[in-house]
C-alpha positions as CSV (number, residue, x, y, z in Angstrom):
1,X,56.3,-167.4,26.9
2,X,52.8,-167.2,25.7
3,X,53.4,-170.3,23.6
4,X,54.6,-172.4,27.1
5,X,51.5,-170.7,28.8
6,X,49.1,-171.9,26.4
7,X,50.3,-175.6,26.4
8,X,50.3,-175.3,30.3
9,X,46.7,-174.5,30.2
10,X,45.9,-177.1,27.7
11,X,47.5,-179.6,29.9
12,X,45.1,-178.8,32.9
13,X,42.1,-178.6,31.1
14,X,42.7,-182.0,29.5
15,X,43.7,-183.5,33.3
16,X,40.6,-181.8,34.6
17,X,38.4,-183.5,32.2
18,X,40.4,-186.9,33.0
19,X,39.2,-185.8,36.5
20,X,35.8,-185.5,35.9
21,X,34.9,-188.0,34.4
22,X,31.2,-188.3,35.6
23,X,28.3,-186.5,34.8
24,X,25.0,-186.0,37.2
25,X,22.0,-185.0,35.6
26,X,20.3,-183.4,38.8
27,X,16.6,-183.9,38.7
28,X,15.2,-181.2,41.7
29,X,13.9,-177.8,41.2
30,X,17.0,-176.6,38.9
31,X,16.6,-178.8,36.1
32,X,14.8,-177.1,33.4
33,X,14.3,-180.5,31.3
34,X,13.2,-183.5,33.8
35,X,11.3,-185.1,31.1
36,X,14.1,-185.0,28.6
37,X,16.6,-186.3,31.0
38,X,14.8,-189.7,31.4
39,X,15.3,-190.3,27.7
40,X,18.9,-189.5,28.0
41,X,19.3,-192.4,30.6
42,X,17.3,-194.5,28.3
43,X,19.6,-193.3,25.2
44,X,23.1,-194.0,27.4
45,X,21.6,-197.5,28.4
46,X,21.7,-198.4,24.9
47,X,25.1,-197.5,24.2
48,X,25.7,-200.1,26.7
49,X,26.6,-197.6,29.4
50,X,25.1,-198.4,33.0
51,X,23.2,-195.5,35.0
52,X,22.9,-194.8,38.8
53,X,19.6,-193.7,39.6
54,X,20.4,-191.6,43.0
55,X,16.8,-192.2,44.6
56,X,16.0,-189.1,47.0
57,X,19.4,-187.1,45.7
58,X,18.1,-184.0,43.9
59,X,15.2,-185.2,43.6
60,X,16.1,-188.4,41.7
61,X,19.5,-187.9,39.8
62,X,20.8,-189.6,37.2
63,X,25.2,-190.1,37.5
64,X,26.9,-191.8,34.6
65,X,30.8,-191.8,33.1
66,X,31.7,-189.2,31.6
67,X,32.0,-188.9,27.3
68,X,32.2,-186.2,25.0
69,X,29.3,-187.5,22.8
70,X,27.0,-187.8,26.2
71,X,28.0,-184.3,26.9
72,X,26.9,-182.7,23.7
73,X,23.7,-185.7,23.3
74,X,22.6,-183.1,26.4
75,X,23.5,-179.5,25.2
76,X,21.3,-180.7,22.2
77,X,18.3,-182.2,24.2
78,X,19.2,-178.8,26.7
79,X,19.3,-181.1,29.9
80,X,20.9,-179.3,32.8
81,X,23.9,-181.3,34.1
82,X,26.9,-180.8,36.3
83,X,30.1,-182.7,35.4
84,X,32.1,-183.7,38.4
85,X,35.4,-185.8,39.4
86,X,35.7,-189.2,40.6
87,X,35.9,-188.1,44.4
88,X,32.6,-186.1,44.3
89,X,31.1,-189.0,42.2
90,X,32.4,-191.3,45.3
91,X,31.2,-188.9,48.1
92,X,28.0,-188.4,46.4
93,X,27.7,-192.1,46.9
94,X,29.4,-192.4,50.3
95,X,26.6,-189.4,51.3
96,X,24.2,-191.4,49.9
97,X,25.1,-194.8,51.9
98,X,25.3,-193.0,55.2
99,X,22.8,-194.9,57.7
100,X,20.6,-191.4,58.4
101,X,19.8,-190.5,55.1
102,X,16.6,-192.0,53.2
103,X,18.7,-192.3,50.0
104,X,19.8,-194.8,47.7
105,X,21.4,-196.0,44.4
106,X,20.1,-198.7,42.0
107,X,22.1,-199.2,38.9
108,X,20.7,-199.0,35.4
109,X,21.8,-202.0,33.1
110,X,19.6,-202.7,30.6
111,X,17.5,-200.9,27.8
112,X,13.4,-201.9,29.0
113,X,12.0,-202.7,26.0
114,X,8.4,-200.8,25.9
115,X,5.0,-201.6,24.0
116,X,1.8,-199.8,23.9
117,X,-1.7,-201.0,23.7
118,X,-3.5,-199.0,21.5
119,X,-6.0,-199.9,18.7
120,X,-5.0,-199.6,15.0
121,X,-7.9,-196.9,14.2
122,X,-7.2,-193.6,15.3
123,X,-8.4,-192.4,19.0
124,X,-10.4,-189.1,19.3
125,X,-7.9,-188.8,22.5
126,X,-4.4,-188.5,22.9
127,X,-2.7,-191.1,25.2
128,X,-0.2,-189.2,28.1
129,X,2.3,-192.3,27.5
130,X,2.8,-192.4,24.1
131,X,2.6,-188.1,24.1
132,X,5.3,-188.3,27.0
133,X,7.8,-191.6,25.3
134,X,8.1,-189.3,22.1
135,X,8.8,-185.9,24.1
136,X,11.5,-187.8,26.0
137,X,12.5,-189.5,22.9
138,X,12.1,-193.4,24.1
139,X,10.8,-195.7,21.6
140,X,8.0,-198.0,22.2
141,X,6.4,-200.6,19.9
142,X,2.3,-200.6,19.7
143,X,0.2,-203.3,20.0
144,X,-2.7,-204.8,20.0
145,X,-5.7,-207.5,21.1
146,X,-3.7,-209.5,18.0
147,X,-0.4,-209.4,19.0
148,X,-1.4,-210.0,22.9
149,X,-3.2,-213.0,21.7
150,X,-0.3,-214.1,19.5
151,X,1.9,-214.6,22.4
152,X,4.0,-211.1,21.4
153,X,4.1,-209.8,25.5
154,X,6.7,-211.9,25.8
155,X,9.2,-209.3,23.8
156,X,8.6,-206.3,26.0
157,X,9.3,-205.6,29.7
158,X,6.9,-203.4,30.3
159,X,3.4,-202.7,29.0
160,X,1.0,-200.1,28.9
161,X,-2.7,-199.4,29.3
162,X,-4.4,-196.2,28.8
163,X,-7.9,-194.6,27.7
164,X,-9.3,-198.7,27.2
165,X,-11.9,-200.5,28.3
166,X,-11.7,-204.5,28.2
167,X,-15.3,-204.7,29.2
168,X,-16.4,-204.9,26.2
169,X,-18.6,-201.4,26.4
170,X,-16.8,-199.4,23.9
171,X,-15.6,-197.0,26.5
172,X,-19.3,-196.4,27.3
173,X,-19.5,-193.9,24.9
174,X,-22.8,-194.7,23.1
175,X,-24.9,-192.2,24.8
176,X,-23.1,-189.3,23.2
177,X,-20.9,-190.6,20.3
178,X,-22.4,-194.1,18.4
179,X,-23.1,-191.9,15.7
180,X,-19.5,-190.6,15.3
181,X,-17.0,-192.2,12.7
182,X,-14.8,-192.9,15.1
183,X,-16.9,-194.8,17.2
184,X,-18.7,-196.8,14.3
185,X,-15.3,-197.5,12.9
186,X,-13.7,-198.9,15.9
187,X,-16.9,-201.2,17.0
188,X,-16.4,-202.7,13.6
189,X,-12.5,-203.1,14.3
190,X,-12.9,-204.7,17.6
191,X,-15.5,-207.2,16.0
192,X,-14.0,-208.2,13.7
193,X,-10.6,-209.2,16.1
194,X,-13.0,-211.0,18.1
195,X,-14.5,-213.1,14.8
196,X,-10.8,-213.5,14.1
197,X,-9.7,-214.9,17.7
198,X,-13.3,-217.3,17.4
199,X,-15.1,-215.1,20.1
200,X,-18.8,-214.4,19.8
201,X,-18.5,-211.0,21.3
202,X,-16.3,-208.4,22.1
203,X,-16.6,-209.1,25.6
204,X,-15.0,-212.2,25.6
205,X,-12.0,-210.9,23.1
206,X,-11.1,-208.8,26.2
207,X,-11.4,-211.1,28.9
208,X,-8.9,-213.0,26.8
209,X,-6.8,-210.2,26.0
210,X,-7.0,-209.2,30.2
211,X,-5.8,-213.0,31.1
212,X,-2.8,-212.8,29.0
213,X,-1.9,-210.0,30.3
214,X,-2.5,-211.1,33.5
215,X,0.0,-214.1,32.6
216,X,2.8,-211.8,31.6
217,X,2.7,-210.1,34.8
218,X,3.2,-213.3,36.5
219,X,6.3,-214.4,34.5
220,X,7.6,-210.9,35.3
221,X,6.0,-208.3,33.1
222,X,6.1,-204.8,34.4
223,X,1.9,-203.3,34.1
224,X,1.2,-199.6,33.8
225,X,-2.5,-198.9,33.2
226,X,-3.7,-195.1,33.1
227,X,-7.1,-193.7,33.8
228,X,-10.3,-196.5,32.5
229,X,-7.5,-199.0,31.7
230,X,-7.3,-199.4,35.9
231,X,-10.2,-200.4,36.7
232,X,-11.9,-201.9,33.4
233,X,-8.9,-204.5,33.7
234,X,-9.9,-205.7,37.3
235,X,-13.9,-205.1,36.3
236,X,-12.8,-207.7,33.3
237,X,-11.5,-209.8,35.7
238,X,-14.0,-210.2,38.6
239,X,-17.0,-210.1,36.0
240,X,-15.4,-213.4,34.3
241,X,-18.3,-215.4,33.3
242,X,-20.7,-212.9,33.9
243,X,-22.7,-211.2,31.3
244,X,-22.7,-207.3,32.0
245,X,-23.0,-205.8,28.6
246,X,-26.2,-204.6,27.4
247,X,-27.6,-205.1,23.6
248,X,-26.3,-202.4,22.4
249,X,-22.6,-203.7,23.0
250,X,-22.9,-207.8,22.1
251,X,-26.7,-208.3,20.9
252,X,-28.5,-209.8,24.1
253,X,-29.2,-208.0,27.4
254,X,-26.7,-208.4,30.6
255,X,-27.2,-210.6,33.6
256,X,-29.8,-208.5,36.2
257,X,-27.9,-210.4,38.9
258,X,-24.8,-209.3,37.6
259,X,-23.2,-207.3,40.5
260,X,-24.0,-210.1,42.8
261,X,-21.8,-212.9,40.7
262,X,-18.9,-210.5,40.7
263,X,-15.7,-212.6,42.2
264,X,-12.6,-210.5,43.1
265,X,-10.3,-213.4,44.1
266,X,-8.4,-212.5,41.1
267,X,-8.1,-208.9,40.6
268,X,-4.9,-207.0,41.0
269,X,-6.3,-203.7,42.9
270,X,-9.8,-203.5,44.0
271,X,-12.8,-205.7,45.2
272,X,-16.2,-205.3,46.7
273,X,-17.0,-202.9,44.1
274,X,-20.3,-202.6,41.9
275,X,-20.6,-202.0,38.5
276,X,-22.9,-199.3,36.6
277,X,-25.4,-201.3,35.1
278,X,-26.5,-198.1,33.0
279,X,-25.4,-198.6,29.6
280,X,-25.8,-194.9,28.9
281,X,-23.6,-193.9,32.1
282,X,-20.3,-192.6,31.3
283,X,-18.9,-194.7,34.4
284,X,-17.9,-198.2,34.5
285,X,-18.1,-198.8,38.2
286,X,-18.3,-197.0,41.7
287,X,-14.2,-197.4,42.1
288,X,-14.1,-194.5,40.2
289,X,-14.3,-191.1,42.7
290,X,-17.0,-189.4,40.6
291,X,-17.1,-185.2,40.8
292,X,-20.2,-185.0,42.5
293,X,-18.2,-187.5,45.2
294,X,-15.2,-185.2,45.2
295,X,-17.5,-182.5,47.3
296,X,-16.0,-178.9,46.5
297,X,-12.5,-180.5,44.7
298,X,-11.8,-178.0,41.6
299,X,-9.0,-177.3,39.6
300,X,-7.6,-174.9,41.7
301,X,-7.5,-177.1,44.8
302,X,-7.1,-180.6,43.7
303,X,-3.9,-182.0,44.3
304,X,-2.8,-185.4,45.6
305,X,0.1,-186.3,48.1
306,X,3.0,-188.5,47.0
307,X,4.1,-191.0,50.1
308,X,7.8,-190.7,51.1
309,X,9.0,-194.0,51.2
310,X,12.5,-195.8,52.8
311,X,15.0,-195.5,50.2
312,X,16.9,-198.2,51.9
313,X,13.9,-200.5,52.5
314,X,11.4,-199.9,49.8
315,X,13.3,-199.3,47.1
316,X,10.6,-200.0,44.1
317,X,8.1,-197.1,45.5
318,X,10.7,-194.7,46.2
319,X,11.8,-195.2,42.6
320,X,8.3,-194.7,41.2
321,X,7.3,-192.0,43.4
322,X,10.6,-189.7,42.8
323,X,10.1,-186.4,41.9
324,X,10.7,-182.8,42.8
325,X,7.5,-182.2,43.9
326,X,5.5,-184.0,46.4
327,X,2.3,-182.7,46.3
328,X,1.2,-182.7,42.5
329,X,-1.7,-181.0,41.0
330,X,-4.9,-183.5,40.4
331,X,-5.9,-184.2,36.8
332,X,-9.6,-185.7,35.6
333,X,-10.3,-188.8,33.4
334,X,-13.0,-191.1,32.9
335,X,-11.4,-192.6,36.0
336,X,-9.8,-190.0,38.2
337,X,-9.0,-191.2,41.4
338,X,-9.4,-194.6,43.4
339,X,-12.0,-195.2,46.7
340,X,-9.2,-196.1,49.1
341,X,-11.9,-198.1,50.8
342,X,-12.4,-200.4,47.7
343,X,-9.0,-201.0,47.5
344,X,-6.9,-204.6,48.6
345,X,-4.9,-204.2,52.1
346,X,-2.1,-205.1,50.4
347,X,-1.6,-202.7,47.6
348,X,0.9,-199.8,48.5
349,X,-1.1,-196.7,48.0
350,X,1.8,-194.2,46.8
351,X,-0.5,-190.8,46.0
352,X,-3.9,-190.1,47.4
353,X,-5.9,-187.1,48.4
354,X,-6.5,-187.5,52.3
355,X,-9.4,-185.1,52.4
356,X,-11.8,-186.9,50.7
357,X,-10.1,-190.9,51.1
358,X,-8.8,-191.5,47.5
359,X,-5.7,-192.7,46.2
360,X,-4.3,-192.0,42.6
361,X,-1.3,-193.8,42.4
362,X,-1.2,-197.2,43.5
363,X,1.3,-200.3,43.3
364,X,1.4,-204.0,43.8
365,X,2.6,-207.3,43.0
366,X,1.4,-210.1,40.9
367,X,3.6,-213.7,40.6
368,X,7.3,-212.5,39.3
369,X,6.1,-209.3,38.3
370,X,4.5,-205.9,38.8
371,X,1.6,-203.4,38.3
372,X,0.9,-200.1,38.4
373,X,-2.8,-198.4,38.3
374,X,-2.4,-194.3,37.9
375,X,-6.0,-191.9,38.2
376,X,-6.4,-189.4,35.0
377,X,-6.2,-189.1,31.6
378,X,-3.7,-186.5,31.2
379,X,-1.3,-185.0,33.9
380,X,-0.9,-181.3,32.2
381,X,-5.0,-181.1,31.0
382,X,-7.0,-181.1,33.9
383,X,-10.4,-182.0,32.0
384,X,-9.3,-183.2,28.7
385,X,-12.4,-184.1,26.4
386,X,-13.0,-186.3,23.4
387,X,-11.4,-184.5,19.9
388,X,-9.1,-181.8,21.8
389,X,-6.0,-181.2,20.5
390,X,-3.4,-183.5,22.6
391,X,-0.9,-181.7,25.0
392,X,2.4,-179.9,23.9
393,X,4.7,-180.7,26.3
394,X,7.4,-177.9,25.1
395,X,5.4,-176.1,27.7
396,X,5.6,-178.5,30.1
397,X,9.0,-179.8,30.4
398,X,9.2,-180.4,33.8
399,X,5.5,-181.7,34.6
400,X,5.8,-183.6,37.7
401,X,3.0,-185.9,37.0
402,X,4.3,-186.7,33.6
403,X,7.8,-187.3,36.0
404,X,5.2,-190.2,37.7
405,X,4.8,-191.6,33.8
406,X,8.4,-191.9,33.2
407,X,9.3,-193.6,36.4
408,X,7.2,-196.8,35.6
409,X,9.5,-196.6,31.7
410,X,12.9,-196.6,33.7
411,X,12.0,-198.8,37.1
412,X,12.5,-202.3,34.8
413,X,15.7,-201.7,34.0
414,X,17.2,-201.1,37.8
415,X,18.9,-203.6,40.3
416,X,20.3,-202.3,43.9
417,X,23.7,-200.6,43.1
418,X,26.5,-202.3,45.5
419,X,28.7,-200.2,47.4
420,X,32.1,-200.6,47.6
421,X,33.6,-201.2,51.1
């Protein structure tokens, strides 16, 4: 009797699991690893398994068929999950569908393929991507001005930009560090790319180096810059022909008239902006919302907004803003946040601080492809400063503006999921 009990319990369990055969990794408030969970998606896209990305359901879910192997790839990575049947799969997606909800699904098909552009010599700064990619366990390839100018963009679907500065100013950092090894070292470094590439200066390198990345973009490249990356690319780009680098940076002194040359017909984000002229100012430019601009803003009360976007309608901010927070605390970087009035009518502004008119988050379109400018250096290190030790995320495994990060990573591989009628 025990025996025939046994086998009939057996036999449910196994046509239960035949049942469920999906499993949702539910991104709100009761996940315990939302960073972790985007790598999983990335992991089961390259086992050739598609992903629905549930924009707006539990704050962003992630539903895929069900596997023993997936299963334990998430008791090992501890990602909360649910596993469920094929009907609450298919009302999850009926729910979704439904005319009154701002929900959607886009389907997951493809692995993005992801490269970094980060300079050979070692930073005195952590970068938030590449610290974020290798706590979620996503691989990225790095790169640099001599793979950009080799043509190499062309491999990857989606770039990034972080702590750079393709002015040509070394970051702006002479003031306080040209004495430093690090600094003296990667001077040296970017000369001699620019002898290599048959520029006379640095300057130019860059330019070069912003152009064909401007090119990859419009052939359908996917852009994420992070704090002086934002706005040193369009100040690269408006300043083209213009000399704005002092002797200290490339040997002769910079145009006087410099701000007034300044053309913005082919910047991605902002115009009417002027540039510091100071070579000993830690500031490239007045897009930057400076602290002293910022009034009273302080750790304790800086935050920034996310927009709630249509699900239905605008699908490609609702998948970059998704989170389970919408109001995210503010981080610092040598650019923190964005003067909304500097900023092109038609970029979609999709985090800002009201209170004092800045955005942090910002989105738009260039030929085939897209860009995506985020404020601050580093989302869990409010002022992070040159030599600290870079962030553990252990302790931060569900930061929701390293959730921001991740987004961009996952958004090239999505197409709108079809439901069935």
């Amino acid at each position: 009797m025990n025996k025939k009990i046994s086998l009939i319990l057996i036999f449910w369990c196994c046509l239960f699991v035949l049942k469920a055969n999906y499993i949702l990794v539910y991104m709100d408030k009761e996940q315990k690893e939302h960073l972790k969970a985007y790598g999983i998606a990335y992991w089961i896209l390259q086992k050739n398994i598609e992903v629905d990305w549930l924009l707006n359901y539990r704050g962003g879910s992630f539903m895929f068929k069900y596997a023993k192997t997936f299963e334990q790839e998430l008791i090992i990575r501890k990602i909360s999950y649910t596993v469920i049947s094929v009907s609450q799969s298919s009302a999850i997606l009926q729910e979704i569908s439904g005319t009154d909800s701002n929900m959607d699904a886009v389907r997951l098909d493809k692995v993005p393929k992801v490269a970094v552009y980060s300079p050979k010599s070692k930073q005195p700064w952590d970068d938030a991507v590449m610290l974020v990619m290798t706590y979620a366990e996503i691989p990225y390839d790095l790169i640099f001005d001599d793979e950009v100018m080799k043509g190499d963009l062309a491999k990857y679907d989606w770039l990034h930009l972080h702590h750079e500065d393709f002015t040509g100013q070394y970051g702006k950092f002479y003031a306080q560090y040209r004495n430093q090894p690090w600094y003296i070292a990667q001077q040296k470094e970017f000369e001699d790319c620019a002898k290599r590439h048959k520029f006379k200066k640095v300057s130019e390198l860059k330019l070069a180096v912003v152009k064909k990345i401007r090119e990859y973009c419009a052939g359908g490249g996917f852009l994420f810059a992070m704090c002086s990356a934002a706005d040193t690319y369009d100040i690269a780009l408006a300043a083209d022909g213009v000399d704005i680098c002092e002797s200290m940076y490339d040997g002769d002194p910079a145009d006087a008239q410099a701000n007034r040359k300044l053309s913005f017909k082919n910047t991605f984000a902002f115009q009417d902006f002027q540039i510091s002229m100071n070579p000993y100012e830690y500031e490239y430019s007045n897009i930057d919302n400076q602290p002293f601009e910022r009034g009273n803003t302080i750790e304790s009360n800086d935050v920034f907004t996310l927009f709630q976007f249509s699900a239905k309608w605008d699908p490609i901010p609702t998948m970059l803003t998704q989170c389970h927070e919408y109001i995210i605390k503010g981080f610092m970087g040598q650019t923190t946040a964005f003067k909304k009035k500097l900023i092109k009518s038609e970029v979609i502004v999709m985090g800002e601080t009201k209170k004092i008119d800045e955005a942090r988050y910002i989105h738009g379109t260039f030929g085939k492809g897209t860009w995506t400018f985020y404020g601050g250096h580093d989302p869990e290190d409010y002022q992070h400063f040159v030599g600290e030790e870079p962030t553990d995320l252990k302790l931060h495994p569900t930061s929701p503006g390293y959730r921001l990060i991740l987004n961009n990573i996952l958004f090239p591989a999505a197409k709108k999921k079809k439901q069935k009628t």
